[in-house]
Residue frames as qw, qx, qy, qz and C-alpha x, y, z in Angstrom:
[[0.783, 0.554, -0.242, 0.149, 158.81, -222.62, 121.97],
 [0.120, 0.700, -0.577, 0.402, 161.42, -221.59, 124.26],
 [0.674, -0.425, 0.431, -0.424, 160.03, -223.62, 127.14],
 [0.984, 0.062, 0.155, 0.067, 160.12, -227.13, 124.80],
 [0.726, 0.592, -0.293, 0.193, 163.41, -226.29, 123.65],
 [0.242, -0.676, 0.516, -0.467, 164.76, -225.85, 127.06],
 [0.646, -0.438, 0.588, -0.215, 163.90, -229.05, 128.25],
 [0.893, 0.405, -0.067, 0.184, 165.28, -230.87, 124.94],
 [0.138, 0.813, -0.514, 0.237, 168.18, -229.35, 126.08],
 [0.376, -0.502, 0.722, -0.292, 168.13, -231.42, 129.34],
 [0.985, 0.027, 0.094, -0.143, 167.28, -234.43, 127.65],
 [0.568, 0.668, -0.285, 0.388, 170.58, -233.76, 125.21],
 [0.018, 0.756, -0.559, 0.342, 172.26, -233.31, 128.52],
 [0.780, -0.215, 0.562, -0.170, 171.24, -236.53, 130.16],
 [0.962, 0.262, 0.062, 0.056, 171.95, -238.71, 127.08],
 [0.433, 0.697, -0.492, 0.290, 175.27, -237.15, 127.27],
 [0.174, 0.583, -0.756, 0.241, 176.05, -238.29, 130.26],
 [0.933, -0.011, 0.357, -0.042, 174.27, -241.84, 130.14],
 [0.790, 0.558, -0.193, 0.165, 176.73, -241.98, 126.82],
 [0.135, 0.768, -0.562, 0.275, 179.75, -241.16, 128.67],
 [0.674, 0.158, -0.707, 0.148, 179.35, -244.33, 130.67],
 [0.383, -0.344, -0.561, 0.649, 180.02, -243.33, 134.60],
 [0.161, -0.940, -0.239, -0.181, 178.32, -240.68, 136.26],
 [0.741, 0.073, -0.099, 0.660, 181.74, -238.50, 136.68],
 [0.101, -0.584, -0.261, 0.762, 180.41, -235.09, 136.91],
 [0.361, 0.884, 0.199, -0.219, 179.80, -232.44, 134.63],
 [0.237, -0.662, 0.513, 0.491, 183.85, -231.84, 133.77],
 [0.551, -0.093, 0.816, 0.149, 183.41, -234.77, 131.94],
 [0.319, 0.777, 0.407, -0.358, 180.97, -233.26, 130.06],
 [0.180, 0.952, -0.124, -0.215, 182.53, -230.64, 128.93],
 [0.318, -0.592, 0.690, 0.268, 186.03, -232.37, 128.41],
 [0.567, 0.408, 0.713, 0.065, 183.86, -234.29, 125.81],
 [0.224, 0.846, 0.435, -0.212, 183.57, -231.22, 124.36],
 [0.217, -0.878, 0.380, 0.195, 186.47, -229.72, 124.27],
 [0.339, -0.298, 0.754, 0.477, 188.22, -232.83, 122.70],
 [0.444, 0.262, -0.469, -0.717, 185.16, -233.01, 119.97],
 [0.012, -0.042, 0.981, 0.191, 183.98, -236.35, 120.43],
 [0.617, -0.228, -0.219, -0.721, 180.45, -237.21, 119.49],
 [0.426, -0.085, 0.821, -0.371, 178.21, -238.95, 121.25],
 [0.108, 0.194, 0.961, 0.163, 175.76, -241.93, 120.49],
 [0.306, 0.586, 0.570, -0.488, 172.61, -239.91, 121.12],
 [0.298, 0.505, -0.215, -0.781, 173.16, -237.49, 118.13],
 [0.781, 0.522, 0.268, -0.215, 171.84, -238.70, 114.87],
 [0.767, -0.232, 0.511, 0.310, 174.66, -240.51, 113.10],
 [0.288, -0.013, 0.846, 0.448, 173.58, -240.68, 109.33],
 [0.578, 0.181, -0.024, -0.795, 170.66, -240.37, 107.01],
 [0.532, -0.098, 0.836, -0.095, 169.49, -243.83, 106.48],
 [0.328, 0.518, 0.651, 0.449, 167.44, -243.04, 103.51],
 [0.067, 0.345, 0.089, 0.932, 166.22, -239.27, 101.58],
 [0.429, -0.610, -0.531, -0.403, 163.10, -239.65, 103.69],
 [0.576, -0.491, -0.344, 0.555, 165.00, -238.80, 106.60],
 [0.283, 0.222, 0.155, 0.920, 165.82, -235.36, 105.20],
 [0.276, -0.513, -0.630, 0.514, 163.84, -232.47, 106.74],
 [0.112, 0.687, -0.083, -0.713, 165.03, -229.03, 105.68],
 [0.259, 0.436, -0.207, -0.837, 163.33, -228.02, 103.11],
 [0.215, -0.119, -0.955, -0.166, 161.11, -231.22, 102.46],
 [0.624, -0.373, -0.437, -0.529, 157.70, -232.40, 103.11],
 [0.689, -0.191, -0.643, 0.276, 158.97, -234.35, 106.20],
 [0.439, -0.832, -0.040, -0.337, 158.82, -233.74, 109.56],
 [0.329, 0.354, -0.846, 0.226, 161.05, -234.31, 112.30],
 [0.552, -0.239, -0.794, -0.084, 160.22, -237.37, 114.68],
 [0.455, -0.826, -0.126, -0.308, 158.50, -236.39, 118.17],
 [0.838, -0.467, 0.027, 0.281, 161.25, -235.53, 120.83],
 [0.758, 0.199, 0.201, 0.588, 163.57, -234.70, 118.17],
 [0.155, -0.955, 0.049, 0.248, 165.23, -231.25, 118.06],
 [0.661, 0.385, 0.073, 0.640, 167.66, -229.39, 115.46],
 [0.015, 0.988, 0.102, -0.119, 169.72, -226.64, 116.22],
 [0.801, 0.263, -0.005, 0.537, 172.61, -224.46, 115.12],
 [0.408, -0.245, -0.093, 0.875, 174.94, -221.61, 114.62],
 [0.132, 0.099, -0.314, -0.935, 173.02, -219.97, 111.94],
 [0.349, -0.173, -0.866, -0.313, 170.42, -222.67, 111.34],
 [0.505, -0.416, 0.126, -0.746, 166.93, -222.26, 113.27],
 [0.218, -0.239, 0.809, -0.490, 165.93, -224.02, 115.87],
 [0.678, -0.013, -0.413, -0.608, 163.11, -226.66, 115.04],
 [0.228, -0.186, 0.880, -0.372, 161.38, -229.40, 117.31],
 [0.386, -0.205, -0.809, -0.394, 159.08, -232.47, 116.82],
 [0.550, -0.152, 0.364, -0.736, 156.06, -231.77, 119.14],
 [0.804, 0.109, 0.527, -0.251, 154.52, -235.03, 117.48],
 [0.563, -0.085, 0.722, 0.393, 155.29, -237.39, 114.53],
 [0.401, 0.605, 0.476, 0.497, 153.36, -235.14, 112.37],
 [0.148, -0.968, -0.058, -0.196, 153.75, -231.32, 113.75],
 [0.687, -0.257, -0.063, 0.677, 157.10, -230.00, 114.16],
 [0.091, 0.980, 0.178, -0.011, 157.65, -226.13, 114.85],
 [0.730, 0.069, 0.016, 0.680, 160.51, -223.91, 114.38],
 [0.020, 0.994, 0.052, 0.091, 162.11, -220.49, 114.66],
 [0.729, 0.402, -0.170, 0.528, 165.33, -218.58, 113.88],
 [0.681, -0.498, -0.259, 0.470, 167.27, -217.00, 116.63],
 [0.487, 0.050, 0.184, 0.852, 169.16, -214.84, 114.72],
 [0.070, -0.613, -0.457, -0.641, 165.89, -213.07, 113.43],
 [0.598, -0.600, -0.441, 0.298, 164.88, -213.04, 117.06],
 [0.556, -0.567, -0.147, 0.589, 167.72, -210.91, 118.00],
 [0.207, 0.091, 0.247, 0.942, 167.59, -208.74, 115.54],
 [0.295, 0.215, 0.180, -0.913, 164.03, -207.37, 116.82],
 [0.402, 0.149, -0.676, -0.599, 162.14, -210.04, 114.13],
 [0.637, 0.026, 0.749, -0.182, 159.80, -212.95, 115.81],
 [0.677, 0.160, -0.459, -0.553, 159.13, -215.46, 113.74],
 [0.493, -0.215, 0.825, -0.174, 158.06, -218.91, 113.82],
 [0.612, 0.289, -0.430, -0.597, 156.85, -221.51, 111.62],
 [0.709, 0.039, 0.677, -0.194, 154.75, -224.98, 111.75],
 [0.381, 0.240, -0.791, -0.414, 154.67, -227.83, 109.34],
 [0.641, -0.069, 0.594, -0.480, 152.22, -230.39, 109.60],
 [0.052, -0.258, 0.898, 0.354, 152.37, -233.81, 108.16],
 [0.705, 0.080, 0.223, -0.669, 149.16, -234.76, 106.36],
 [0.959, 0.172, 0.223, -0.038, 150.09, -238.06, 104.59],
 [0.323, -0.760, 0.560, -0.056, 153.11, -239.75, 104.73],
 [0.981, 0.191, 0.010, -0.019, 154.17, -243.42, 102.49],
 [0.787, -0.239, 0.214, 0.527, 157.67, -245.08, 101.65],
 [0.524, 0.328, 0.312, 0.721, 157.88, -242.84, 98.33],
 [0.014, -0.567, -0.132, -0.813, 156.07, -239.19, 98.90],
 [0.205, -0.528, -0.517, 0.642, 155.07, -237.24, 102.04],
 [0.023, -0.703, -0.290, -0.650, 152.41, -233.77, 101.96],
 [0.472, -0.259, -0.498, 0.680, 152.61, -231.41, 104.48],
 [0.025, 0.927, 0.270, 0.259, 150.55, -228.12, 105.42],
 [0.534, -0.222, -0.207, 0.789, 153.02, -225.10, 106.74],
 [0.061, -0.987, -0.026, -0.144, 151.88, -221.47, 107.96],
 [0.562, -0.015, -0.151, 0.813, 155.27, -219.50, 108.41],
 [0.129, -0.885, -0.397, -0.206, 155.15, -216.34, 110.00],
 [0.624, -0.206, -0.152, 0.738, 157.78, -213.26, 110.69],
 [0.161, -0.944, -0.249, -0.146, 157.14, -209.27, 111.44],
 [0.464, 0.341, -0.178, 0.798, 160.23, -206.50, 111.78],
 [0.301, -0.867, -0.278, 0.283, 159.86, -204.13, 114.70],
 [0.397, -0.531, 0.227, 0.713, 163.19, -202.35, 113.48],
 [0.059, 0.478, -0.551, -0.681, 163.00, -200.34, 110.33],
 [0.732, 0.368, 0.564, -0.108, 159.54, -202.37, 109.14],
 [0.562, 0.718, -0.048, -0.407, 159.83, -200.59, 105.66],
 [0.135, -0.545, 0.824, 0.072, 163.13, -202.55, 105.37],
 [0.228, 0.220, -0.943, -0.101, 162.30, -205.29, 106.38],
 [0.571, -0.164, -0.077, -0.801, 158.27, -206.01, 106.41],
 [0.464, -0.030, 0.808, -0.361, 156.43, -208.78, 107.66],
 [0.526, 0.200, -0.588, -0.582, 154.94, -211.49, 106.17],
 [0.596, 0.018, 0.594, -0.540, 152.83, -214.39, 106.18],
 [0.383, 0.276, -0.788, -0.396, 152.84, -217.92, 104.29],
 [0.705, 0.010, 0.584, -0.401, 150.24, -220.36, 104.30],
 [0.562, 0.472, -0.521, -0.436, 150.68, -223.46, 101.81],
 [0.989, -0.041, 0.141, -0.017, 150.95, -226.96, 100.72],
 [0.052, -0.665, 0.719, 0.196, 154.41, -228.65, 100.45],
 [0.984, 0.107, 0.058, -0.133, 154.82, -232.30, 98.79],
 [0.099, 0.624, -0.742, -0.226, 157.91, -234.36, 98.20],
 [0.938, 0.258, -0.035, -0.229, 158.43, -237.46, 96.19],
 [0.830, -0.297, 0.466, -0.069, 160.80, -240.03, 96.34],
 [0.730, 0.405, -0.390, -0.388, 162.17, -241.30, 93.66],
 [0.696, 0.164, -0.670, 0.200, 164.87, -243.56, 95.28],
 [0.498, -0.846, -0.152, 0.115, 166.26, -243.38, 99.00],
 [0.576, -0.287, 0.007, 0.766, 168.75, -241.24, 97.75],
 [0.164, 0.144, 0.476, 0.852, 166.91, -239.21, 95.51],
 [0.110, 0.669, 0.641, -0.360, 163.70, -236.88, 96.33],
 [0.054, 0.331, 0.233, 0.913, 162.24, -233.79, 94.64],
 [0.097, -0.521, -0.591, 0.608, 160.11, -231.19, 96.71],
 [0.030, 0.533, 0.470, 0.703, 157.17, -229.13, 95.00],
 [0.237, -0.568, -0.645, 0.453, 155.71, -226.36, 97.11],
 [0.043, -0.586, -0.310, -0.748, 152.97, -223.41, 96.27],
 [0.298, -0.386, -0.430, 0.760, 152.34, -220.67, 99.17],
 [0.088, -0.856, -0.417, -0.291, 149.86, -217.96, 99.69],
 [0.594, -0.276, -0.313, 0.687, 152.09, -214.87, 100.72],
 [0.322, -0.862, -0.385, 0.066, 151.20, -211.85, 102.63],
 [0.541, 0.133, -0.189, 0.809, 153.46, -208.76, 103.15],
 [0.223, -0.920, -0.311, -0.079, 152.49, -205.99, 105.49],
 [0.395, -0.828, -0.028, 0.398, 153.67, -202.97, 107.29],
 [0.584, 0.247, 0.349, 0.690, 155.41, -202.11, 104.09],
 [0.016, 0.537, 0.398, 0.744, 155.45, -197.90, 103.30],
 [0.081, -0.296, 0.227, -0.924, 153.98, -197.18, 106.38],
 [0.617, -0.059, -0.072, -0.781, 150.43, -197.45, 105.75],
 [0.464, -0.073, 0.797, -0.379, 150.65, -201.33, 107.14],
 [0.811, 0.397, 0.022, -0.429, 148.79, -202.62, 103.66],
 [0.823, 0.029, 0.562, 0.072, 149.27, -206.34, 102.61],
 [0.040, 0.565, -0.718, -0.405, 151.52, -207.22, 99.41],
 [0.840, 0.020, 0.477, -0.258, 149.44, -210.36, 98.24],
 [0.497, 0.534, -0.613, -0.304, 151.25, -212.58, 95.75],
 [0.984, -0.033, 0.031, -0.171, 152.13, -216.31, 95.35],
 [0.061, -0.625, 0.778, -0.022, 155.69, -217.93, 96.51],
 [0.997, -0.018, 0.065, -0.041, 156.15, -221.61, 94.93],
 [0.073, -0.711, 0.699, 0.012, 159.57, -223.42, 95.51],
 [0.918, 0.278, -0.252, -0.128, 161.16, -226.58, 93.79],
 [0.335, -0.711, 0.591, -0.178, 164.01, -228.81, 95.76],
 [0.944, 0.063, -0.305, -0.110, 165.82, -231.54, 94.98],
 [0.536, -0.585, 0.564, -0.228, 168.01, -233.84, 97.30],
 [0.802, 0.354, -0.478, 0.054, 170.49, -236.09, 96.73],
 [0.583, -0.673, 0.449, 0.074, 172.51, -238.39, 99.38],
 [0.710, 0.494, -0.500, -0.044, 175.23, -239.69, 97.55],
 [0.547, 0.039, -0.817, 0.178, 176.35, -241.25, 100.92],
 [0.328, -0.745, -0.561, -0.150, 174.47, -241.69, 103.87],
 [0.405, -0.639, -0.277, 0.593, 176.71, -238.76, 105.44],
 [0.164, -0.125, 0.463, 0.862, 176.57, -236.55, 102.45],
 [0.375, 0.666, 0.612, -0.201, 173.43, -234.44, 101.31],
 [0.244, 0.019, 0.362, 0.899, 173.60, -232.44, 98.23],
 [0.038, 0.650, 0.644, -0.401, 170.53, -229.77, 98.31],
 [0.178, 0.095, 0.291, 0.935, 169.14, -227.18, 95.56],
 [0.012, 0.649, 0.669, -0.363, 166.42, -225.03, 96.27],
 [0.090, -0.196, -0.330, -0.919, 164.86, -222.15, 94.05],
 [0.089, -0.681, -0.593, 0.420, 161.78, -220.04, 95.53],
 [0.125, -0.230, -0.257, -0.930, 159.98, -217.20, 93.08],
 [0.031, 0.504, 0.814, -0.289, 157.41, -215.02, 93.79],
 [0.169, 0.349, 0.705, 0.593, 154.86, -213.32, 92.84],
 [0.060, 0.597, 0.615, -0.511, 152.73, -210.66, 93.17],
 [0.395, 0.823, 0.351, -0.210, 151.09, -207.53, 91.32],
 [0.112, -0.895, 0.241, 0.357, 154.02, -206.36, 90.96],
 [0.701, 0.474, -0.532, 0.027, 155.45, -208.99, 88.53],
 [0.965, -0.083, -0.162, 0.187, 157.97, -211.69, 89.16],
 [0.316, -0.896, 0.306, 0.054, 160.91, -211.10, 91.83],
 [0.296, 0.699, -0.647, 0.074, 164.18, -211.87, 91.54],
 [0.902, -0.029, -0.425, -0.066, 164.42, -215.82, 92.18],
 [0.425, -0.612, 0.654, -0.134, 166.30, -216.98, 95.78],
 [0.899, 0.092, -0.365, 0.222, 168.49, -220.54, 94.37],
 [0.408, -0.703, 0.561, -0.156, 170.71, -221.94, 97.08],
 [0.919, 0.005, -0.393, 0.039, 172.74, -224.96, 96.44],
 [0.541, -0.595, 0.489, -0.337, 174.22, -226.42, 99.61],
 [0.715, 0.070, -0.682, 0.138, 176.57, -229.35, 100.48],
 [0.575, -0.671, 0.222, -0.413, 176.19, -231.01, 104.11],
 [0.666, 0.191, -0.707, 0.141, 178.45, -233.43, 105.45],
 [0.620, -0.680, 0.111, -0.375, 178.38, -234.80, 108.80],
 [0.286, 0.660, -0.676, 0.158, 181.53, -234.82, 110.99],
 [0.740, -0.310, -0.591, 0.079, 182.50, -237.32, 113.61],
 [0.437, -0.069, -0.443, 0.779, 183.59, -234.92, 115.82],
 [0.229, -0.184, -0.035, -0.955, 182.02, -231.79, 117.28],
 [0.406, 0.339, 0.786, -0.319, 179.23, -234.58, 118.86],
 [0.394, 0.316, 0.841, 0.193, 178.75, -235.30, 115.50],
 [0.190, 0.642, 0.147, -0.728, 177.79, -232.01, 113.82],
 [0.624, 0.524, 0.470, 0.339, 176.65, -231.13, 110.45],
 [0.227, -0.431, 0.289, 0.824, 178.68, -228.62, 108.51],
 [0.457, 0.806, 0.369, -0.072, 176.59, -226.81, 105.80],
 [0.039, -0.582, 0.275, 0.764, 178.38, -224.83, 103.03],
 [0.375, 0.578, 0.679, 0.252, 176.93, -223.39, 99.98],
 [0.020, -0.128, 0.150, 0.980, 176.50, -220.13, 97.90],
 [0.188, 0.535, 0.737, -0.367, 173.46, -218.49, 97.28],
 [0.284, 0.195, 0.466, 0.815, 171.74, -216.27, 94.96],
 [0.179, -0.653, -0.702, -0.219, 168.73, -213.94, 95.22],
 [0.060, 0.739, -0.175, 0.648, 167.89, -211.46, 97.47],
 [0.218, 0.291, -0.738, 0.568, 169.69, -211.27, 101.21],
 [0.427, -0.631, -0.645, -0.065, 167.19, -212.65, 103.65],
 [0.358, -0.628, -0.313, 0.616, 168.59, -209.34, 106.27],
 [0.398, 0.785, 0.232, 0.415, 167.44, -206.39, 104.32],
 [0.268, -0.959, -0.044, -0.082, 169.01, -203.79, 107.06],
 [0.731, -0.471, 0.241, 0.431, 172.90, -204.99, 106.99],
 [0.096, 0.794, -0.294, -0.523, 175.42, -203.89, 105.13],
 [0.047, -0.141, 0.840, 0.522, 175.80, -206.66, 102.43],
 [0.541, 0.472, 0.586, -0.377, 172.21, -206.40, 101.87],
 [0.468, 0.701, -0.292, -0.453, 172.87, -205.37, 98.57],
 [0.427, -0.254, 0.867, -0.027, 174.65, -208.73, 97.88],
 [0.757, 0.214, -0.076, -0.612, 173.06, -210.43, 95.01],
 [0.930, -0.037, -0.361, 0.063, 175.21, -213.72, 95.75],
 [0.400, -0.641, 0.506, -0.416, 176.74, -214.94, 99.07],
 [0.417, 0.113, -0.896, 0.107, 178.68, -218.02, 100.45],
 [0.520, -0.632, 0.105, -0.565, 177.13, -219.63, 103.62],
 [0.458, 0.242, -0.828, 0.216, 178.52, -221.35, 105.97],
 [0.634, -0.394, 0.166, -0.644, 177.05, -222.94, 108.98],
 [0.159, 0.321, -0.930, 0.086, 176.87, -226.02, 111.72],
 [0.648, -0.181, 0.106, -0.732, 174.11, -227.25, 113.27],
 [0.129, -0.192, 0.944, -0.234, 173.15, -230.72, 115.47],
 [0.664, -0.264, -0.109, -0.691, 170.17, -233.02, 115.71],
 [0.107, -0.177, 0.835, -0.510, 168.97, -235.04, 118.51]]
């Protein structure tokens, strides 16, 4: 993962400076940077909802790469298989990582298998590991307008000590709206389930807008509900939270 994401970097660094025009150095580069301008390479727009990724059936296209401040890192290996993984978790002692694979794909609906997969070394009882394996599906209605249906076999371990699985069921419902093609409006609810009864629902609604500056970034803000995805911080107790956040694709 690291290795392909490394050399999406240097692609992202050559198209930056084929976009700049002369081959001027690196200053240039960076003085690009520094005053905010975007470049041509980033992704501009959504053109229609079927472009839409997070949290959808879709994939992104092969080549393609998303990353952010907060936002994981996620790359198209091929036009149906794009992987991902969050940094943040990373550094807090967490791998994870997670595929999506695109099994059938039309103008109006897309299905997708996805295993997701993430495991605490720090304080497991905290914050256990787990394991999702499931179908995702989204439908179309317009190309501004999509709903996402998705049921999940999930796994929790290393809980207590004794390293015994949590088995329950995690389905999640999403709808997406572009009201223009640089504007995504995004609601997402995710319950689950296990022996234990029904948990406390995670809803996020989320506006994205994408700037012209910043090579073209997307700004993400939105408030959440549910329970904190970092069980080991101090607002873990939190039972709603703003988020903010920026994040690029290429």
């Amino acid at each position: 993962m690291i290795i392909v994401c490394i050399k999406s970097l240097r692609q992202i660094i050559r198209r930056i400076w084929r976009a700049n025009g002369s081959p001027v150095g690196l200053g240039s580069v960076v003085l690009l940077m520094t005053m905010g301008l975007g470049v041509s390479s980033a992704q501009a727009e959504w053109r229609r909802i079927q472009d839409v990724t997070r949290g959808t059936a879709q994939v992104l296209e092969k080549g393609e790469i998303t990353f952010g401040v907060f936002a994981p890192i996620a790359y198209g290996i091929s036009d149906k298989l794009m992987v991902q993984s969050s940094p943040i978790f990373d550094l807090l002692l967490i791998p994870n990582v997670a595929g999506r694979y695109l099994v059938f794909d039309s103008q109006r609906g897309a299905v997708s298998l996805a295993l997701n997969y993430k495991q605490g070394f720090f304080r497991q009882q905290s914050q256990p590991g787990e394991i999702q394996v499931g179908v995702t599906s989204t439908f179309a209605f317009t190309d501004r307008f999509s709903l996402t249906g998705g049921g999940y076999f999930a796994d929790r371990f290393g809980q207590g000590g004794g390293g015994k699985f949590s088995a329950g069921a995690l389905l999640h419902l999403g709808l997406h709206w572009l009201p223009t093609p640089q504007d995504l409006v995004a609601l997402s609810v995710r319950e689950r389930w296990s022996k234990l009864g029904l948990e406390r629902p995670d809803v996020a609604l989320s506006w994205v807008t994408q700037l012209k500056f910043l090579f073209r970034a997307h700004l993400v803000l939105g408030v959440n509900y549910g329970t904190f995805p970092l069980r080991t911080t101090p607002v873990s107790t939190w039972s709603v939270w703003p988020t903010i956040d920026i994040w690029w694709r290429y």
